[in-house]
C-alpha positions in Angstrom: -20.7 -49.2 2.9 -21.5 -45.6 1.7 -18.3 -44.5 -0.1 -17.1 -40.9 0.8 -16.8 -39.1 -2.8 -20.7 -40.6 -3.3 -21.1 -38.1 -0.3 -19.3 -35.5 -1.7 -21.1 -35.7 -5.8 -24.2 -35.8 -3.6 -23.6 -32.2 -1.8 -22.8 -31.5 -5.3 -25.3 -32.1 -7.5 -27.7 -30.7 -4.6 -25.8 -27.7 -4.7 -26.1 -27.4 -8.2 -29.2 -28.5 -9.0 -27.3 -31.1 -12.3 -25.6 -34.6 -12.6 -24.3 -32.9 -15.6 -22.8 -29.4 -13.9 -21.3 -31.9 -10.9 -20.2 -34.2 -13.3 -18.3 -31.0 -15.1 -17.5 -30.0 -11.9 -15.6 -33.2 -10.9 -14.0 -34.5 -14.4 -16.4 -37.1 -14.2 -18.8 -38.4 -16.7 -22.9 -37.8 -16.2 -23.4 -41.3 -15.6 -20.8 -41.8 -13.1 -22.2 -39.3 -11.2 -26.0 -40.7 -12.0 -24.4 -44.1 -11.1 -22.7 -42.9 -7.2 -26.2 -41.8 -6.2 -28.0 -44.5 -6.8 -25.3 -46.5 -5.0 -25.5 -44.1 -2.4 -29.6 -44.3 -2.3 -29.4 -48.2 -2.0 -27.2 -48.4 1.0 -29.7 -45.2 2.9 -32.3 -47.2 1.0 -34.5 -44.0 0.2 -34.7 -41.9 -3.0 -32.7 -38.8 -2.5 -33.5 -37.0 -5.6 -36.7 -36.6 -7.7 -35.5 -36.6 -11.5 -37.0 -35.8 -14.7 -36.1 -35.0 -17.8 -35.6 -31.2 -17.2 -35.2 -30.9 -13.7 -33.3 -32.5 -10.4 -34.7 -31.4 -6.8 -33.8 -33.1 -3.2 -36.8 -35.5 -1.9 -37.9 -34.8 1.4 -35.4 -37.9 2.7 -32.6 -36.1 0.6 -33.4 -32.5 2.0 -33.4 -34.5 5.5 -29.9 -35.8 5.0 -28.2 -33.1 3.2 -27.1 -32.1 6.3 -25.5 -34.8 7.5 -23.5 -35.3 4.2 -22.2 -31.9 5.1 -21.2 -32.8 8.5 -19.2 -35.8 7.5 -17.3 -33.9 4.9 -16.1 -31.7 7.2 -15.4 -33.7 10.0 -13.1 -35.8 7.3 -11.7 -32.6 6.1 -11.1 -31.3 9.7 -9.2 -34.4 10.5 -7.4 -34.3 7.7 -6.5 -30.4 8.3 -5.3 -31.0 12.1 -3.6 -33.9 11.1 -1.1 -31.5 8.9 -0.3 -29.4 12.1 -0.3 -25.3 12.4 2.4 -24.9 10.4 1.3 -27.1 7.1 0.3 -24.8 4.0 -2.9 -24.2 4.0 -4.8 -26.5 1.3 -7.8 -27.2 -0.6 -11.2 -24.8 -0.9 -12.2 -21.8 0.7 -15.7 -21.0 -0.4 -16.8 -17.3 1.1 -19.9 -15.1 0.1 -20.1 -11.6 0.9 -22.6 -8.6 0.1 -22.0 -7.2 -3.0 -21.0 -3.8 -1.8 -18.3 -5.2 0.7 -17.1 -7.6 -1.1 -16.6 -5.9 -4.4 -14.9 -2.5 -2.8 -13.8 -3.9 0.5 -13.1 -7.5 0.7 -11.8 -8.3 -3.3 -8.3 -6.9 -2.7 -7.3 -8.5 0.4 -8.8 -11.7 -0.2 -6.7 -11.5 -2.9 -3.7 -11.0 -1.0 -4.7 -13.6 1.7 -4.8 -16.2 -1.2 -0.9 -14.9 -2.3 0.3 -15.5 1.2 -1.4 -19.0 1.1 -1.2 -20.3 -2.8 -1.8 -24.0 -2.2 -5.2 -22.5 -0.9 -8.0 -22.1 -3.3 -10.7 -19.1 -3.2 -14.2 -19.1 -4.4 -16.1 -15.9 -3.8 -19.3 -15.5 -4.1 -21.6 -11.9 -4.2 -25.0 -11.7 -3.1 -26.8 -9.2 -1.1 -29.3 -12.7 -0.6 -28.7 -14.1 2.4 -26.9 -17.8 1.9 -28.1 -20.5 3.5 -25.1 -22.3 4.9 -26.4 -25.6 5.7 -27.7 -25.9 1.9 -25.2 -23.9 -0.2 -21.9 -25.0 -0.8 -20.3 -22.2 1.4 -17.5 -22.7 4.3 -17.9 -19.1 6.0 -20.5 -15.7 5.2 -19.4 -12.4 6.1 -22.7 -10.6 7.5 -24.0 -7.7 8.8 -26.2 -8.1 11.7 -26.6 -9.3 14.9 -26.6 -12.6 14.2 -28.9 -13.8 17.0 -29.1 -17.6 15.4 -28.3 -19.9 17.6 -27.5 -22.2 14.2 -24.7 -20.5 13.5 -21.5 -19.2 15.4 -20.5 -15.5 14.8 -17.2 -14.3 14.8 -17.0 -10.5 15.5 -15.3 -8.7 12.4 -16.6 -4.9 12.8 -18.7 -4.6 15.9 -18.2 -1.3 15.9 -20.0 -0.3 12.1 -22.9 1.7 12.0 -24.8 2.9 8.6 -24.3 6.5 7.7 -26.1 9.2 5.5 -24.2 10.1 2.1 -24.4 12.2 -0.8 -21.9 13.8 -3.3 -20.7 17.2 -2.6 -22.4 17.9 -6.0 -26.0 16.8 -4.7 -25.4 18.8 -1.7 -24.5 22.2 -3.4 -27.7 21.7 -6.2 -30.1 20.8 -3.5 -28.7 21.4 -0.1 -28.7 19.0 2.8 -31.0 17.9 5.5 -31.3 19.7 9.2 -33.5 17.0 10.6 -34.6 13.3 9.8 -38.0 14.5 8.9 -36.6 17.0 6.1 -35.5 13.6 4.0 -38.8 13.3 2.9 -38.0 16.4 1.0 -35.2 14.6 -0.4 -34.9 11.8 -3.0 -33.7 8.8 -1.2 -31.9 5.9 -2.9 -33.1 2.7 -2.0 -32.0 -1.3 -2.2 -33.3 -4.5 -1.2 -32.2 -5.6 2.4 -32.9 -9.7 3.5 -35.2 -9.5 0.6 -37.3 -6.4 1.3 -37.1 -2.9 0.7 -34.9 -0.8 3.0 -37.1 2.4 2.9 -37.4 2.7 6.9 -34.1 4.6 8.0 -33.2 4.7 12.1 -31.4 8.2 12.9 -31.0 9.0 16.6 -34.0 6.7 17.8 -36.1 7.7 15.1 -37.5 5.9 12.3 -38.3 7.7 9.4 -39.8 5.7 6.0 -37.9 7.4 3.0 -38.9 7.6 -0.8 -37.2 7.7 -3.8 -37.1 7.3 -7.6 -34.3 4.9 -7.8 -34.2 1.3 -6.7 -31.9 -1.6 -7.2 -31.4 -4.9 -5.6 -28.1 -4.3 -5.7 -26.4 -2.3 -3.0 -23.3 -1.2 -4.8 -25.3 -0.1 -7.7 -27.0 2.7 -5.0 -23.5 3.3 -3.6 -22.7 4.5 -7.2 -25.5 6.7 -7.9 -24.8 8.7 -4.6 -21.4 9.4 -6.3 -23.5 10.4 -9.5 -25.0 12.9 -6.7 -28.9 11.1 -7.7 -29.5 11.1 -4.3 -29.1 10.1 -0.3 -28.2 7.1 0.6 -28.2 5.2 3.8 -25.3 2.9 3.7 -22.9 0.7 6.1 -19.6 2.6 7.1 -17.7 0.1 5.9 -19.3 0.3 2.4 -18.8 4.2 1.9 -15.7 4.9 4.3 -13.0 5.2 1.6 -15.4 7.7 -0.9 -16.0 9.8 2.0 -12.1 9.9 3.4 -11.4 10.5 -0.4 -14.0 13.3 -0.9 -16.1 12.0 -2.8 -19.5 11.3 -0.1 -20.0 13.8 2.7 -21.6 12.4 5.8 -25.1 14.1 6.7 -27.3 14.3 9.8 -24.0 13.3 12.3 -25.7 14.4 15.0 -28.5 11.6 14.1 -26.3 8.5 14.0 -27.7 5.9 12.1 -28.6 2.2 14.0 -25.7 -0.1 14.4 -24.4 -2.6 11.7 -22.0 -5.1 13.4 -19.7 -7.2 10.7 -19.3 -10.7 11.5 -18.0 -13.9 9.8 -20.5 -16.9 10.3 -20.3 -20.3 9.8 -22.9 -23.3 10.8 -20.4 -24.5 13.8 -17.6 -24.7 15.3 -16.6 -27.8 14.0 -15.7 -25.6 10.7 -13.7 -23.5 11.9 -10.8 -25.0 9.8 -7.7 -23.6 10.2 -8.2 -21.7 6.3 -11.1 -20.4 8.3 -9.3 -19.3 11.7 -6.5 -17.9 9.6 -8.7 -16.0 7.7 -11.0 -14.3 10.1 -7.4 -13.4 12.0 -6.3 -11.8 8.6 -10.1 -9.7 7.8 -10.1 -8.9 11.8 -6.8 -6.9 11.5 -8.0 -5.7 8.2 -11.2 -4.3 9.3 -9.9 -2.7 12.8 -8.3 0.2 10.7 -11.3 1.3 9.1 -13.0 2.0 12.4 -14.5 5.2 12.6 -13.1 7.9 15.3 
């Protein structure tokens, strides 16, 4: 019979990539952990993992039923969740990733006060402006941009409304003026970041696409957010990203009468089976959040 925390060190070490780090993880020793795998691997009666001495990676049977490991984790936590009732303090983990941007300027502080209204609850948060993959990574919900078209996954609307703006400093725009048209940003240095892995250096104003250049480059958006306030350059950037520097004076919109191409906000998770109520409760909480930064 497969045991149910052999499920769980599996997810684990996959996640992980180490006996050792999952081992660390749960207060267990490396062998125990070695040890629950192999049990596990005898009663599925493949190999799971292909192990050497420097490296642990998922077989092709393991990659094939880290899925399912996932699913039965959650159903079990799920029924364990609804068993409680609404009113039961929220428990256990929360894991949520984020873009970097949004998640250090936006989302930090009221995750933070989420987790004081629920402290039985606890938060991992995770940055990356890579996109997670939730059936792999050890992640409960994503906050995106995008449309979200995957039928994989169900999107909760956070900020359908967002759109990406122009910005630069009031200091860039007195020492080099500011562009009339899309096509006179070619005349302009243009700060640029990666975007689902690839350059964003094609920029949609009013219909138009126009491929931008610039000196400066980093994979990391918030990075580009800050040299805009160092007036370096022009930036194309998320509402949500820039909306308190510009209220605060610090980043002037340009080009308004080009609006840039929509950026909906959503939370997604793999399915609706997830939707714990941590989860439900939480995408009520960034909703409300979220609806007072739209833009009039």
């Amino acid at each position: 019979m497969i045991r149910i925390d052999d499920l769980g060190l599996f997810t684990r070490s996959a996640a992980l990539g180490s006996f050792t780090a999952a081992a660390l993880e749960a207060d267990l020793l490396p062998g125990q952990v070695a040890a629950a795998i192999k049990r596990l691997e005898r009663e599925l009666d493949v190999r799971l993992f292909a192990r050497t001495t420097r490296s642990l990676r998922l077989t092709a049977e393991g990659e094939q039923y880290l899925p399912t490991a996932h699913s039965v984790l959650e159903a079990l936590k799920l029924g364990r969740e609804n068993l409680r009732g609404e009113n039961t303090p929220l428990r256990g983990a929360l894991q949520v990733t984020a873009p970097s941007d949004l998640g250090r300027n936006v989302l930090l502080p009221w995750l933070s006060a989420f987790r004081r209204e629920h402290p039985e609850l606890t938060l991992r948060f995770v940055l990356s402006d890579q996109v997670a993959d939730l059936f792999r990574d050890p992640v409960d919900v994503a906050i995106r941009y995008g449309s979200n078209e995957d039928a994989n996954y169900v999107a909760l609307p956070l900020a359908p409304w967002n759109r990406r703006v122009l910005v630069a400093s009031p200091e860039y725009v007195e020492r080099h003026g500011q562009p009339l048209t899309p096509d006179q940003l070619l005349e302009h240095p243009c700060l640029l970041y990666l975007q689902n892995g690839r350059v964003f250096d094609k920029w949609n104003l009013g219909g138009r696409t126009i491929q931008v250049s610039g000196p400066l480059f980093s994979d990391d958006a918030d990075v580009v957010r800050r040299w805009a306030l160092e007036g370096e350059g022009i930036a194309c950037k998320s509402w949500l990203d820039v909306s308190a520097d510009v209220i605060a004076g610090r980043l002037v919109v340009l080009l308004e009468d080009h609006p840039g191409n929509a950026s909906p906000l959503s939370m997604v998770c793999p399915h609706r089976k997830q939707i714990s109520p941590a989860v439900s409760q939480l995408y009520s909480w960034l909703r409300e959040q979220f609806s007072r930064m739209e833009r009039i």
